[in-house]
C-alpha positions in Angstrom: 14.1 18.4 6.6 13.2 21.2 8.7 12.5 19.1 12.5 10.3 20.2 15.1 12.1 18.3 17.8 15.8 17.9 18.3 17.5 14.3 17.7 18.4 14.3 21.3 14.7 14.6 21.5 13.9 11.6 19.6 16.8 9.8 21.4 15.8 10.1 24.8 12.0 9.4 24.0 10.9 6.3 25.6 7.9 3.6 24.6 4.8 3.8 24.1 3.8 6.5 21.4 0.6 5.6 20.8 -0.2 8.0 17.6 2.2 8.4 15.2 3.3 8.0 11.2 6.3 6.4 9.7 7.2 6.5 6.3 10.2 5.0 4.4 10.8 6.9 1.5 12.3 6.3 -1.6 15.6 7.9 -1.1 15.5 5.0 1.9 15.5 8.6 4.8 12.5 7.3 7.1 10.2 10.0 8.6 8.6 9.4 11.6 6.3 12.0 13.4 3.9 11.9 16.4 0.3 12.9 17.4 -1.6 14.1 18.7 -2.5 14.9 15.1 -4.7 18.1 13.8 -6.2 16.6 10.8 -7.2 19.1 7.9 -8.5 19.5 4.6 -5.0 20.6 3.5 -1.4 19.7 4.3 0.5 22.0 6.6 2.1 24.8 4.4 5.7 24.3 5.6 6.9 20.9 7.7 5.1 17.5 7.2 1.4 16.5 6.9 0.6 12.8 6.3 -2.0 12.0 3.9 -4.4 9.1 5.5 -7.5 7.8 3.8 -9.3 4.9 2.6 -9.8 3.2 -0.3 -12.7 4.7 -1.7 -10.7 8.2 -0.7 -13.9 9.2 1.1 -12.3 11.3 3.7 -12.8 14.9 3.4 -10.1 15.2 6.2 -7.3 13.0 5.2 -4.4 15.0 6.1 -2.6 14.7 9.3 -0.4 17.4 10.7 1.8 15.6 13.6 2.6 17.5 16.5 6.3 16.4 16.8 8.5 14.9 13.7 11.7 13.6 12.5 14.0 11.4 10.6 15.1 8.6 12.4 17.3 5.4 11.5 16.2 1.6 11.5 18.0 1.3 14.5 16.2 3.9 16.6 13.1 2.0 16.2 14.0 -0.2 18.9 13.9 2.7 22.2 10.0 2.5 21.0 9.4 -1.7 20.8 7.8 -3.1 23.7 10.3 -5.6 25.8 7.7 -8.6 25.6 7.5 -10.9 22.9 4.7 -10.8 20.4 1.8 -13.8 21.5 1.9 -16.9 18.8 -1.2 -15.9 16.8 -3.9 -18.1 15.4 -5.2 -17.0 11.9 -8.8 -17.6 10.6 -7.4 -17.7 6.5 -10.3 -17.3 4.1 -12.7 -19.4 2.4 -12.2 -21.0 -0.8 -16.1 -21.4 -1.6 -16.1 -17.7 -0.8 -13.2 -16.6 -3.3 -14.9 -19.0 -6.0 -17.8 -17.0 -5.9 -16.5 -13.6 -6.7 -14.0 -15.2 -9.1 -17.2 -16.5 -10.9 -19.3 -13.0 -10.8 -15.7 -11.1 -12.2 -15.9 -13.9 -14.9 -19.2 -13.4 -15.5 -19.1 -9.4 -15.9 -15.7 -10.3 -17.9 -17.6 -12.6 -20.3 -20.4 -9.5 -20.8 -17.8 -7.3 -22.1 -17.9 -5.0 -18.5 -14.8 -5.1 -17.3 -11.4 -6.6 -18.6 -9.8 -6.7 -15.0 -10.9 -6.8 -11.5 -8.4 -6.6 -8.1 -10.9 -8.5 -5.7 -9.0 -8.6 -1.9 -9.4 -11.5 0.6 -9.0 -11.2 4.3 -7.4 -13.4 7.2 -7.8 -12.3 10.8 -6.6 -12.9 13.9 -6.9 -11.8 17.7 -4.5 -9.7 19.4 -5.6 -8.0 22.0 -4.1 -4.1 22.1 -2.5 -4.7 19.0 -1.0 -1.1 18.0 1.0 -1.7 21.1 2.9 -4.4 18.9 3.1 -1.8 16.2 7.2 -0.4 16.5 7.9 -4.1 17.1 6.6 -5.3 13.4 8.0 -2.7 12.0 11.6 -3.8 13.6 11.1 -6.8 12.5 10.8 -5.9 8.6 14.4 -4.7 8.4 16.5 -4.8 7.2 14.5 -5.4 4.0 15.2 -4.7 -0.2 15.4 -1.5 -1.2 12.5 -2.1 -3.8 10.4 -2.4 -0.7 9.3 0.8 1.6 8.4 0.2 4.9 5.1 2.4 6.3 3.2 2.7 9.2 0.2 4.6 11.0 -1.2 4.3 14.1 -4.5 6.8 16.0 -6.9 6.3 18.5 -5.4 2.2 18.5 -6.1 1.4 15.1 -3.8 1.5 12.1 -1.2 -0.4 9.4 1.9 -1.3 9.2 3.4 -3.0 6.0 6.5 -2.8 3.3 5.0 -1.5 0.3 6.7 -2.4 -3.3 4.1 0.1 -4.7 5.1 4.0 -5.3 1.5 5.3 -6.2 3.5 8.3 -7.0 6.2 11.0 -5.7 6.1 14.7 -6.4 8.9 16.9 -6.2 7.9 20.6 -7.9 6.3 20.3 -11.0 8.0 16.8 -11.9 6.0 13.5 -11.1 7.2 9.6 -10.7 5.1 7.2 -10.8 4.9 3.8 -11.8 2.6 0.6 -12.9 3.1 -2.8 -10.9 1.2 -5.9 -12.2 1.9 -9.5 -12.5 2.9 -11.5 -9.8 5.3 -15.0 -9.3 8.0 -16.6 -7.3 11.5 -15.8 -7.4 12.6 -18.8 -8.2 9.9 -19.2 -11.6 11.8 -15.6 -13.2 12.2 -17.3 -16.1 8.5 -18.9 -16.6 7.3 -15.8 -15.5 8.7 -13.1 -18.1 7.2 -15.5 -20.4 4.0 -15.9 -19.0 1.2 -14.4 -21.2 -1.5 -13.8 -18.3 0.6 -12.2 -15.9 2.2 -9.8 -19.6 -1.5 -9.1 -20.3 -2.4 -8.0 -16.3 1.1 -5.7 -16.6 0.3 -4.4 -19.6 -3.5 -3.0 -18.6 -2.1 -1.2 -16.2 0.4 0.6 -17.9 -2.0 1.4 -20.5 -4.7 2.7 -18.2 -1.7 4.6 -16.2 -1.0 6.5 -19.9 -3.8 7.6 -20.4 -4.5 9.2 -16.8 -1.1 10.6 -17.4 -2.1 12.6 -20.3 -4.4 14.9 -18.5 -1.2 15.8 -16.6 1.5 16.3 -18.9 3.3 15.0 -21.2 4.3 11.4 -19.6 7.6 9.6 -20.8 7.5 5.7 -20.0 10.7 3.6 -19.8 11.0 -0.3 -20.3 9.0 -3.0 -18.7 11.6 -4.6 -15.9 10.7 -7.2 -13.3 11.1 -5.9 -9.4 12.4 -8.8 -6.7 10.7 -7.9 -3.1 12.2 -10.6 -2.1 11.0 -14.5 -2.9 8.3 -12.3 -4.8 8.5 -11.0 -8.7 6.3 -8.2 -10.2 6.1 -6.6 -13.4 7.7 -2.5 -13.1 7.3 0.1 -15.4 8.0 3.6 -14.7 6.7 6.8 -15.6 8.0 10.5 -15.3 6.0 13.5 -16.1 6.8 17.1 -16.1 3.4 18.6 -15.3 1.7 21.1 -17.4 -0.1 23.0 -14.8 -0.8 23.5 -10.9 -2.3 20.4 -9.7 -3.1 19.8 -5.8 -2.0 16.4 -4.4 -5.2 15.3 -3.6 -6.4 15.9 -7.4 -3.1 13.9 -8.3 -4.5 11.6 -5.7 -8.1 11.3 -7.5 -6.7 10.9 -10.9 -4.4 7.9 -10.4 -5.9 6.4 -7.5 -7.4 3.2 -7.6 -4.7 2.3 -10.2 -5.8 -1.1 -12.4 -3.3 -2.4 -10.2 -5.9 -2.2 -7.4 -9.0 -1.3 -9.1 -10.5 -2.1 -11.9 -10.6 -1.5 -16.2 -12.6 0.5 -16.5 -12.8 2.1 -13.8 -16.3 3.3 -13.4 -19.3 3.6 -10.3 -21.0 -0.2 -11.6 -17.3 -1.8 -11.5 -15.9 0.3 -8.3 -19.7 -1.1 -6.8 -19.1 -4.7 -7.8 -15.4 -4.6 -5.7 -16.8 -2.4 -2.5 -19.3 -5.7 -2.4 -16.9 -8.5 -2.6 -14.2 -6.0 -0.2 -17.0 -5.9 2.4 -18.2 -9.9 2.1 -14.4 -10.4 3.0 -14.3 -7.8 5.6 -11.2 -6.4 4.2 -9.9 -3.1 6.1 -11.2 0.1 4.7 -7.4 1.2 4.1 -6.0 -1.6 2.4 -4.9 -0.5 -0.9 -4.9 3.0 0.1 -2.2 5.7 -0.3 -0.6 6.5 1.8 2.1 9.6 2.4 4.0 12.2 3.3 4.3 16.2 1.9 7.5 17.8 3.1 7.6 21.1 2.1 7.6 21.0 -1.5 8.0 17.3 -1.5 5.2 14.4 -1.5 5.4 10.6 -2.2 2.8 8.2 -1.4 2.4 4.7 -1.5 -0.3 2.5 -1.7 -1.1 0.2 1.9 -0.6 -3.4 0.5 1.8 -6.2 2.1 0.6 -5.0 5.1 -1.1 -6.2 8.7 -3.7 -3.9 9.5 -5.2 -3.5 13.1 -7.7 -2.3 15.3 -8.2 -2.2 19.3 -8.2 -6.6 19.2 -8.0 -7.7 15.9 -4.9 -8.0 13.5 -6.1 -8.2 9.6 -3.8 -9.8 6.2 -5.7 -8.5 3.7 -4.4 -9.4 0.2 -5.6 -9.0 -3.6 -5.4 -10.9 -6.8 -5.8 -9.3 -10.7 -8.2 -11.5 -12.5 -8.4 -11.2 -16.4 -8.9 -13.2 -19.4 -6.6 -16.4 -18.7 -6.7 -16.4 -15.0 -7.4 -19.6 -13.4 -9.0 -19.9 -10.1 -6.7 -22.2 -8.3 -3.8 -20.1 -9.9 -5.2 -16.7 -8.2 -6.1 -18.7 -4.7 -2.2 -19.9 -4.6 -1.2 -16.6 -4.9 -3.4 -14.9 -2.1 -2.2 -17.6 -0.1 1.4 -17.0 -0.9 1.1 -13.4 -0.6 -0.3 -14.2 3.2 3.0 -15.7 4.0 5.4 -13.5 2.5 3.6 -11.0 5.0 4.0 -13.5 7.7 7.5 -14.0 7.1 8.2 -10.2 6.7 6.8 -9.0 9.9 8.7 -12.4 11.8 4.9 -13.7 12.3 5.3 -17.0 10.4 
């Protein structure tokens, strides 16, 4: 990678840096680079640009050029944590009455033929008051971690993310493309239930089969065999993709085309569905950027991947937002279980439990 600043540079930097991106990739090098950003309607031509937006990818500015960058280590995270201890927090978790609700309009649109899955997200809060100060300190915490887990975080103007993401949304190197469909969700310790489990199959395999066919407009997409992924006490259904691309396509049209993925979104994916999840996002107050992608171009390089398992934060508030894919067969208790346990595992993974 082509640096900006020296590693003496990075070495000698002290705490705080209040703006900044970090990004793990999937070759495990971890990029970090530091505002003040000039955000742009393209990436940088040479160097790195990280690509920030929401869900709803409704910036029009979603690229951010760092003013310094560099690859750093694990253990050079620690010259930029803060020497005093994170405060015990107090979380407000969800509602149940709340989740039953949209769990009964997706089974009603389900039931009407309008939609076959639906990723509806939940939200628990809690106060921290100048949380992005905390920010290098979580991310310490998280390693080491599994190397089916990437860690990734963003901070500017004191609000931001930080989470280990299990979810490529896709990498781009030249004119080949990885990518990858992740569905289905269990405990480690119920492997065996789980590969059997027809639900959690049928959520996997609507993915894959929407991922396909957004494929197709790219190139010609080969798909290898359905494996499960350990994050670690979590399972999830993998398959990956590999495409070699049939023409000149920007990143942000890549972007548009797979992005929100059945994984997060819906199937179909259209404005009345998309609608119907904005609502029940918003009744839950979940952070604009959970589920987004997230990334970083490096020259001819990009990979992105998509903000879940995360904490995000403003100026005094530090968010768990987490999702759940209801289809036909999903039981309501089932899918509330699994919000919760998703909650911890980000407890535990950030040292917050």
């Amino acid at each position: 990678m082509n640096r900006s600043i020296s590693e003496p540079a990075i070495n000698n930097s002290s705490y705080p840096i209040e703006d900044f991106g970090l990004i793990e990739l999937s070759d495990r090098r971890i990029v970090l680079g530091q505002g003040p950003f000039n955000r742009s309607h393209e990436p940088a031509p040479q160097g790195i640009s990280f690509y920030v937006n929401d869900f709803n990818l409704t910036s029009d500015k979603p690229w951010y050029i760092p003013s310094e960058y560099n690859e750093i280590s694990a253990t050079d995270l620690d010259q930029f944590c803060k020497s005093s201890e994170m405060p015990k927090l107090e979380w407000h978790e969800p509602e149940y009455r709340d989740f039953k609700n949209c769990f009964e309009v997706i089974t009603n649109l389900r039931a009407e033929g309008k939609l076959q899955k639906a990723v509806p997200a939940v939200n628990a809060t809690a106060t921290l008051n100048n949380a992005s100060s905390y920010c290098f300190n979580l991310i310490r915490a998280s390693f080491p971690h599994l190397s089916s887990l990437s860690a990734y975080a963003f901070s500017n103007n004191g609000s931001g993310f930080v989470g280990l993401s299990p979810e490529q949304l896709f990498r781009l190197d030249s004119s080949k493309l990885h990518t990858m469909a992740l569905a289905g969700t269990s405990r480690t310790e119920n492997n065996s239930s789980f590969e059997k489990d027809s639900k959690e199959q049928h959520e996997h395999q609507l993915v894959v089969e929407s991922i396909r066919r957004r494929l197709n407009d790219l190139g010609k997409a080969q798909e290898d065999q359905r494996e499960t992924l350990d994050i670690g006490g979590m399972l999830h259904f993998l398959s990956k993709f590999k495409v070699e691309l049939d023409d000149e396509y920007s990143i942000d049209n890549i972007i548009k085309t797979l992005h929100p993925t059945p994984a997060l979104g819906t199937v179909p994916r259209n404005k009345s569905n998309s609608d119907t999840l904005n609502i029940i996002r918003n009744q839950f107050k979940v952070p604009s950027m959970f589920g987004s992608p997230f990334g970083v171009k490096i020259d001819n390089f990009f990979e992105a991947f998509i903000s879940i398992r995360g904490l995000f934060f403003n100026e005094n508030m530090i968010h768990i937002p987490t999702g759940c894919g209801l289809v036909e067969g999903s039981l309501i208790d089932n899918e509330w279980d699994e919000l919760a346990f998703k909650r911890r595992w980000v407890k535990s993974s950030f040292g917050l439990d």
